[in-house]
C-alpha positions in Angstrom: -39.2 6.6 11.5 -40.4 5.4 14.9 -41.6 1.8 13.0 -39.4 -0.6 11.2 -40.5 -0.5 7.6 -40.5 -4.1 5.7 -40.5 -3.3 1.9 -42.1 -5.6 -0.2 -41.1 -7.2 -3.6 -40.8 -4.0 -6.1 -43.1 -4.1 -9.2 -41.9 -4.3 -12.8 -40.4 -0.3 -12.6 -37.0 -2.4 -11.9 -34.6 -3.6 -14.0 -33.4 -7.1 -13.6 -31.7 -7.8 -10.2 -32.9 -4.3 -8.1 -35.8 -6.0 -6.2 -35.4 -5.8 -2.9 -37.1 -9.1 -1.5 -38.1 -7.9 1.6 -34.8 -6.5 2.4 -35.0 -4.4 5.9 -34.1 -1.3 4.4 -33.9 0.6 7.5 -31.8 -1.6 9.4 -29.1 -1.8 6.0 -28.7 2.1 7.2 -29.0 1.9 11.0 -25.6 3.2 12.8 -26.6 1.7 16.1 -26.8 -2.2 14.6 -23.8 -1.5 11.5 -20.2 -1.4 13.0 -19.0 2.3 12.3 -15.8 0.9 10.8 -18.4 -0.8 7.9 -19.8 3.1 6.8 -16.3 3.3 5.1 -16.4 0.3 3.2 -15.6 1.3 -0.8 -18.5 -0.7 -2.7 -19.6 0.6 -6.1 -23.4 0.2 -5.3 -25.4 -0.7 -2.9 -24.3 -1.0 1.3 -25.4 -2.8 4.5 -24.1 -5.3 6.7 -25.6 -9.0 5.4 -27.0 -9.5 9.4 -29.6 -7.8 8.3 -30.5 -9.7 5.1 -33.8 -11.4 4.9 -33.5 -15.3 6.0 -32.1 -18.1 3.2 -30.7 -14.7 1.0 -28.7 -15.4 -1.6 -28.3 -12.9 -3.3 -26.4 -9.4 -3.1 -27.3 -6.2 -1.3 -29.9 -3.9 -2.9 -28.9 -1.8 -5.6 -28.6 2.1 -4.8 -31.2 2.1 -7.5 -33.5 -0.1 -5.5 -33.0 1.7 -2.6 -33.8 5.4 -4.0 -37.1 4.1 -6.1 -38.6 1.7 -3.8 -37.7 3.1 -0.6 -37.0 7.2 -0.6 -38.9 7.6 -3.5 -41.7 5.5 -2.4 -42.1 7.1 1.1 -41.8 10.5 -0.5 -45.0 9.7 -2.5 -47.5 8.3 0.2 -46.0 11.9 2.3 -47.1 13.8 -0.3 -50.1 12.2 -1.4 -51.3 12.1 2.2 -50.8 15.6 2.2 -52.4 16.5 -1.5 -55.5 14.6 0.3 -55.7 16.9 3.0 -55.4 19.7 1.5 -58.7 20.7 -0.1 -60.5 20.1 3.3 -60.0 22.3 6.0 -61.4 20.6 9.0 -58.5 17.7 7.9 -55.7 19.8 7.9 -52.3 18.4 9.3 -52.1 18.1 13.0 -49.1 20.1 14.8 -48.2 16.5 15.9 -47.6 15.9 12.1 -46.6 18.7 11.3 -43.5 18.4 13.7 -43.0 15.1 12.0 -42.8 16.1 8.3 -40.5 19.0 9.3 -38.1 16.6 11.6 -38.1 14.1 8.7 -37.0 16.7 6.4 -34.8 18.6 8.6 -33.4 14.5 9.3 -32.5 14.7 5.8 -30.3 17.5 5.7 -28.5 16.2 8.4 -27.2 13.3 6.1 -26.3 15.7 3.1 -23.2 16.7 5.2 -22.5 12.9 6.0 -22.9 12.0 2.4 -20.3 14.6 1.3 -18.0 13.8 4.1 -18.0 10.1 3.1 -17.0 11.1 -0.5 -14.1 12.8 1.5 -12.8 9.9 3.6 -12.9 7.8 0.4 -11.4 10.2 -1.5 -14.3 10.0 -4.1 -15.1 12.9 -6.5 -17.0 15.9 -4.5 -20.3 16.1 -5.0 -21.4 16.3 -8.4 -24.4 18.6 -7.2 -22.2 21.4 -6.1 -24.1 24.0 -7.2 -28.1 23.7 -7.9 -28.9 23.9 -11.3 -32.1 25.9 -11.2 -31.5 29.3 -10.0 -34.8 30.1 -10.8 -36.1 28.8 -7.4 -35.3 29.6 -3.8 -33.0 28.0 -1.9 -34.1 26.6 2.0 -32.9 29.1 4.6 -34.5 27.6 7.8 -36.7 25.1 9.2 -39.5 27.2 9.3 -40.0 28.1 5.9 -37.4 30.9 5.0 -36.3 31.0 1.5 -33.4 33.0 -0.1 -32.9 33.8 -3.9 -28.8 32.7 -5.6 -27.4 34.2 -8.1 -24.9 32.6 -10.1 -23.1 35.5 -11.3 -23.1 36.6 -7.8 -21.3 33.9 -6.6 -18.9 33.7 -9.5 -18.0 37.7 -8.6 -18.1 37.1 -4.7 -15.9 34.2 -4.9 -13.2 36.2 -6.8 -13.2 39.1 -4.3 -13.1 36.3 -1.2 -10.5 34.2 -2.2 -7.4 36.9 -1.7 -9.4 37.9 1.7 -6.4 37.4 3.9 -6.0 36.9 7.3 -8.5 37.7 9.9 -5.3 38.8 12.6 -6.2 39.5 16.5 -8.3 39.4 19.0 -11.5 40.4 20.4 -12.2 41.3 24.4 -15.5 39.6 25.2 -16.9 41.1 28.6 -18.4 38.9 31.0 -21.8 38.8 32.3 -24.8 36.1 32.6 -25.4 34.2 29.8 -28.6 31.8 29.4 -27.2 28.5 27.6 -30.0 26.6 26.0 -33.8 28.3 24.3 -37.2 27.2 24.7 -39.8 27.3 22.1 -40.9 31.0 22.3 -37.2 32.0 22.0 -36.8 30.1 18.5 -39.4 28.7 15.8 -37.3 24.8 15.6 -35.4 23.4 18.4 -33.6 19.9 18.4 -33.6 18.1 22.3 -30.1 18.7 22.9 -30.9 22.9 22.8 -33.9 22.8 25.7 -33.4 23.7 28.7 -32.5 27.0 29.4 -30.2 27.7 32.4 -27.7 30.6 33.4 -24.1 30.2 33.4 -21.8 32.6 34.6 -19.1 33.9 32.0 -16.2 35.4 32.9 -14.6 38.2 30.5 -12.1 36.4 28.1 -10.3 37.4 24.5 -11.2 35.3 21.2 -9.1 35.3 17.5 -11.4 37.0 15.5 -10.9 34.3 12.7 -10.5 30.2 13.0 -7.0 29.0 13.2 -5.6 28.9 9.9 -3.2 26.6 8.0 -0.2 28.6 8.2 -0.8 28.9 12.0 -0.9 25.7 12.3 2.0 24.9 10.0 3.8 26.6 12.9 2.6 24.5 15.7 3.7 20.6 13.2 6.8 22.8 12.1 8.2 23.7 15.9 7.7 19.8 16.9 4.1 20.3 18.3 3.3 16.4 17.8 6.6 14.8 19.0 6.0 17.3 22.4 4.3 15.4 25.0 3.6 18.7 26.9 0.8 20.1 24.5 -1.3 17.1 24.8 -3.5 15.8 27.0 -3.2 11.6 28.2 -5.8 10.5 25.8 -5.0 12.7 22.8 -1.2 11.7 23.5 -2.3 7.6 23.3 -4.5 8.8 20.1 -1.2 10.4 18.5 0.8 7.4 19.1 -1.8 5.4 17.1 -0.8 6.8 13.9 -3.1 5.4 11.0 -4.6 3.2 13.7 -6.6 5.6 15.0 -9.5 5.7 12.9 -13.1 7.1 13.4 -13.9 4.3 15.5 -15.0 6.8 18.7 -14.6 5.0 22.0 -13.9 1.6 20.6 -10.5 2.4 19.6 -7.8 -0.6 19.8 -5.2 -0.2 23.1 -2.4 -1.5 20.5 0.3 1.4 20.5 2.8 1.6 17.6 5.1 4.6 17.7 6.5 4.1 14.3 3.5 5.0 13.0 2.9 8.1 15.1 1.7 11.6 13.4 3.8 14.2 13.2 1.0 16.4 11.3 -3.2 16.5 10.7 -4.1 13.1 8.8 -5.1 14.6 5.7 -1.3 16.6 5.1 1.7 14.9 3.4 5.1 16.0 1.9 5.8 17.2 -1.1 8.7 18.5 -3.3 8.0 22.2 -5.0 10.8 23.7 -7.2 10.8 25.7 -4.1 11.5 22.8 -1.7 9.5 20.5 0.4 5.7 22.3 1.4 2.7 21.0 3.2 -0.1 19.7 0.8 -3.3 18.3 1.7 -5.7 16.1 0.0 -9.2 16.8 -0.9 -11.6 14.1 -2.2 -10.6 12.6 -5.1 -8.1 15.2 -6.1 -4.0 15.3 -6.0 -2.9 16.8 -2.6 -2.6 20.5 -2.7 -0.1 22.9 -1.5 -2.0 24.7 1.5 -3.2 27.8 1.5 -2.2 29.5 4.3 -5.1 31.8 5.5 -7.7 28.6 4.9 -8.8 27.4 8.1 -6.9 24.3 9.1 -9.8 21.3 8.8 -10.2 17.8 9.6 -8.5 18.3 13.1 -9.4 16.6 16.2 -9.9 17.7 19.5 -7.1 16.6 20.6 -4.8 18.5 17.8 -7.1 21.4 18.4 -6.6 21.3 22.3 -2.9 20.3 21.7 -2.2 23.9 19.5 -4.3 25.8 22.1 -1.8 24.8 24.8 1.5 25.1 22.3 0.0 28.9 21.8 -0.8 29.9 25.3 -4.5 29.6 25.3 -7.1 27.3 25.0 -10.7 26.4 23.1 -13.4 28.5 24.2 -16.5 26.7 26.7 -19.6 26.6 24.6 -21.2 29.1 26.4 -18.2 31.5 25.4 -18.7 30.4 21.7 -22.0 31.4 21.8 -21.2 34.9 23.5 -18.7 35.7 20.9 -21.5 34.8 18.1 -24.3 35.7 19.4 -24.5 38.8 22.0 -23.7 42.3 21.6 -21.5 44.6 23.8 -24.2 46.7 26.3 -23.2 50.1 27.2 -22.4 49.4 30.8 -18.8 47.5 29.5 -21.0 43.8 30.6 -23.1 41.7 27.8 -26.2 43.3 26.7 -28.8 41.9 28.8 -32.8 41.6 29.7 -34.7 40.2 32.4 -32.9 36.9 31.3 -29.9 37.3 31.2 -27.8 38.1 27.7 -29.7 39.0 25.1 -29.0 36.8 21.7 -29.8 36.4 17.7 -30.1 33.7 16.0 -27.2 34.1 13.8 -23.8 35.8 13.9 -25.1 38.6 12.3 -28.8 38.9 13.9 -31.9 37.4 13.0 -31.8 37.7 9.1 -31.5 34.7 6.3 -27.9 32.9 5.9 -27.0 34.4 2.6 -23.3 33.0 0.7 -22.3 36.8 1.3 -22.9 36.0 5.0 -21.4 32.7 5.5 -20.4 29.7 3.8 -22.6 26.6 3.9 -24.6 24.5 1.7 -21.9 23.6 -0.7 -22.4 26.3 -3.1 -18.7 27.0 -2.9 -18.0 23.3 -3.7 -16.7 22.2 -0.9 -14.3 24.9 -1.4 -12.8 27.2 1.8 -12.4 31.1 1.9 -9.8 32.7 3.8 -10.6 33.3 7.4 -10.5 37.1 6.2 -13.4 36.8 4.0 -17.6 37.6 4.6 -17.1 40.4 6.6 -21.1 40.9 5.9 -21.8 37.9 8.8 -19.7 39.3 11.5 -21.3 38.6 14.6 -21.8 42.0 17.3 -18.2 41.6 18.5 -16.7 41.2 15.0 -15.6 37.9 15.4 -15.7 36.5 11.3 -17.0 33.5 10.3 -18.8 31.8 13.0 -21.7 30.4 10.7 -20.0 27.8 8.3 -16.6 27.2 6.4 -15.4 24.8 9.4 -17.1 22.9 12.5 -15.5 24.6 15.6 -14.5 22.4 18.4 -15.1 23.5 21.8 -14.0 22.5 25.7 -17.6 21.5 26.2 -18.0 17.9 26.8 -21.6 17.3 25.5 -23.9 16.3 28.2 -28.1 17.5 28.3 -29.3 20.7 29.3 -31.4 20.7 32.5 -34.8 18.7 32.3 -33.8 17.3 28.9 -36.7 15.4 27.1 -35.5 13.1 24.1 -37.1 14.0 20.8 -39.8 11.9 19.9 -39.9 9.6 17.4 -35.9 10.0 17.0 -34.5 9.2 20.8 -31.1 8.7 19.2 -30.5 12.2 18.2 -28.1 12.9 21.1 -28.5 11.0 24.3 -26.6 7.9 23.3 -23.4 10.6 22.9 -24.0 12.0 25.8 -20.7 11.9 27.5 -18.7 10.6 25.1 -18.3 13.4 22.7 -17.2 17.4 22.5 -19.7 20.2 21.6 -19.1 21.9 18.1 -20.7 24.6 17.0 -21.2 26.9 13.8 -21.7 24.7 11.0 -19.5 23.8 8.0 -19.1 24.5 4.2 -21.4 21.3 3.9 -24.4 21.8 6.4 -27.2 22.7 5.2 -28.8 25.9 6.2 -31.4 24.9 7.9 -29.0 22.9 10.2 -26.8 25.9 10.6 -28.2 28.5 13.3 -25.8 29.8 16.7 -27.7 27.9 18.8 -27.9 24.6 17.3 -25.3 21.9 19.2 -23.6 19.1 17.4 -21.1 17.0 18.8 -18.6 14.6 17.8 -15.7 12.0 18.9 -12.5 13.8 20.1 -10.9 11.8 18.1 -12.6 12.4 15.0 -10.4 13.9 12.1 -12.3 12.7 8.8 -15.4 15.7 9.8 -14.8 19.2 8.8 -13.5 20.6 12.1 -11.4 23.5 12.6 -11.3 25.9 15.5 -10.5 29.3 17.2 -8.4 30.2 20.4 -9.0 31.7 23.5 -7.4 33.8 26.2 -7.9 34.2 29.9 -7.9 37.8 30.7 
């Protein structure tokens, strides 16, 4: 919200002890005044640095209780009672100005389901007990723009069985080169976040891509043959990151200098030993849950950029540009050998596999899976134009692309901090994961993250100079 919201005293719909006394409930949650290093502190309820307390407090932070009825709840109401007013009168209709406000707010709120589920990760609390929506008898969101799409549980149930012994998704496929115009404007796409304006041409030369994301066993290869002890696969920063061992937490660019090699990695954070009757294997850990042998055609997750990079270089390639990505997801081959084209430049859908609904037997996101990955061989239904498999969810794919604004960028209004305080410090990844939501999850849409970040649900695919 573009105003600090003071809450007053809560009325007698509290129990005991879940007023919130003029608590500053916005600032308890505001990532630019709360140290990142405080998001992963383990408290059973409520959360918020104690700067932010109103003066001569005494007591504890608000209860999650609190903070759902007499803030989320609350704010929800006077939204929807504003609207209810409107709507029997036509001449006081909402606004487009408003309009755009309801759906960022919304669309804001989506954002922080993946957050939510990737702090149950990081403290290894159960997954989310919401896994699955309980009433199939409504529609499920599809886009910002009011696209809905109908689940069925026994659907899933059948799907899921066929997916799971998918396989591997083996080569590679030849992108050709041509113009590509990086970046949409409003009459290209109904909902557009700041860091997507700006269309501009960018030159791509032809290159090859894996068809799938890197998968576990692949990547077994790269820890197995030495890949973290080799100082040649990594780049100066991601070698000083390495060396940090269990230092190096999610604390993007205000990392400590302090270097201790005993506590170097010699594989992703998330792996560890363990003894099988048939010998020591690679498990991982997954919320809450014992550490799991590794399926080896998953795609390898909660990788950095700088593993990512590292395996590129170990494998003889490299991560794609983001401008690549998108080629490989979104264009389609034209019959001249060069990307199909218009008057613009490459022609481009809005998903993988054109301009239709994400559907679970397209791609995997919104958690309906429970958090759980397919093999890379899997969904063959969201293939994009190329056939390269699985570019719309499972795993956030890391990219070269150091994320900076697209010419003649505007910051979003109310919400300035969506992107241009990361400008410059972070990589571009694209494609989604298992947890974004739908209407989050679109070709075009840019997120971005630390290179050092390892607790998000990154994975990646390779590419080839040709």
């Amino acid at each position: 919200m573009a105003a600090r919201l003071i809450l007053p005293d809560i009325d007698d719909m509290h129990p005991p002890g879940t007023v919130l006394h003029g608590w500053d409930v916005d600032a308890a949650y505001d990532s630019f005044r709360a140290d990142h290093a405080d998001r992963w502190d383990d408290q059973a309820d409520g959360a918020g640095p104690a700067a932010v307390a109103p003066p001569n407090w005494e007591g504890g932070y608000p209860t999650t209780a609190a903070l759902l009825v007499g803030y989320r709840d609350r704010i929800v109401n006077l939204l929807l009672a504003d609207l209810a007013e409107r709507q029997p009168d036509p001449d006081d209709m909402v606004g487009p100005a408003e309009t755009y406000l309801h759906v960022y707010g919304v669309l804001h709120e989506h954002w922080h389901v993946e957050d939510w589920l990737q702090t149950r990760q990081t403290l290894g609390w159960p997954a989310s007990p919401h896994s699955l929506p309980g009433d199939f008898s409504q529609p499920a969101v599809a886009n910002a723009w009011g696209g809905t799409f109908w689940l069925d549980r026994e659907f899933l149930a059948e799907e899921d069985i066929d997916t799971t012994a998918a396989g591997p998704a083996e080569g590679l496929v030849d992108i050709p080169g041509g113009m590509y115009m990086l970046g949409a404007d409003g009459a290209a796409q109904p909902w557009l976040f700041d860091a997507e304006r700006g269309v501009h041409a960018v030159t791509v030369a032809p290159f090859s891509i894996s068809v799938g994301a890197v998968t576990n066993i692949e990547f077994e290869n790269f820890v197995e043959s030495g890949g973290y002890s080799d100082r040649r696969w990594w780049c100066h920063e991601g070698w000083r990151w390495l060396q940090r061992g269990s230092s190096a937490m999610n604390v993007g660019q205000h990392e400590v200098d302090a270097i201790d090699t005993s506590k170097a990695r010699v594989a992703p954070r998330y792996w560890e030993r363990v003894v099988t009757d048939a010998g020591r294997k690679w498990a991982a850990k997954s919320f809450d849950q014992p550490a799991a042998i590794l399926e080896p055609h998953k795609p390898v997750v909660h990788v950095s950029w700088y593993e990512a990079s590292a395996y590129c270089r170990w494998a003889g390639g490299r991560l794609p540009t983001e401008a690549e990505w998108e080629v490989a997801a979104l264009c389609s081959p034209g019959s001249d050998g060069m990307l199909q084209s218009d008057s613009r430049g490459a022609h481009r859908r809005l998903y993988p596999w054109g301009d239709d609904y994400p559907t679970p037997d397209r791609c995997n996101i919104d958690g309906y899976r429970g958090g759980r990955l397919l093999d890379v061989g899997a969904l063959p239904a969201g293939d994009s134009a190329f056939g390269c498999r699985q570019m719309i969810g499972q795993v956030w794919e890391w990219t070269s692309t150091a994320f900076y604004p697209y010419p003649g960028f505007v910051p979003d209004f109310p919400y300035r901090e969506n992107s241009s305080p990361w400008f410059g410090y972070r990589k571009v990844v694209k494609g989604g994961c298992w947890a974004t939501s739908a209407p989050i999850a679109r070709g075009g849409y840019r997120h971005s993250f630390w290179p050092n970040m390892d607790a998000v649900f990154t994975g990646f695919r390779i590419v080839y100079d040709r």
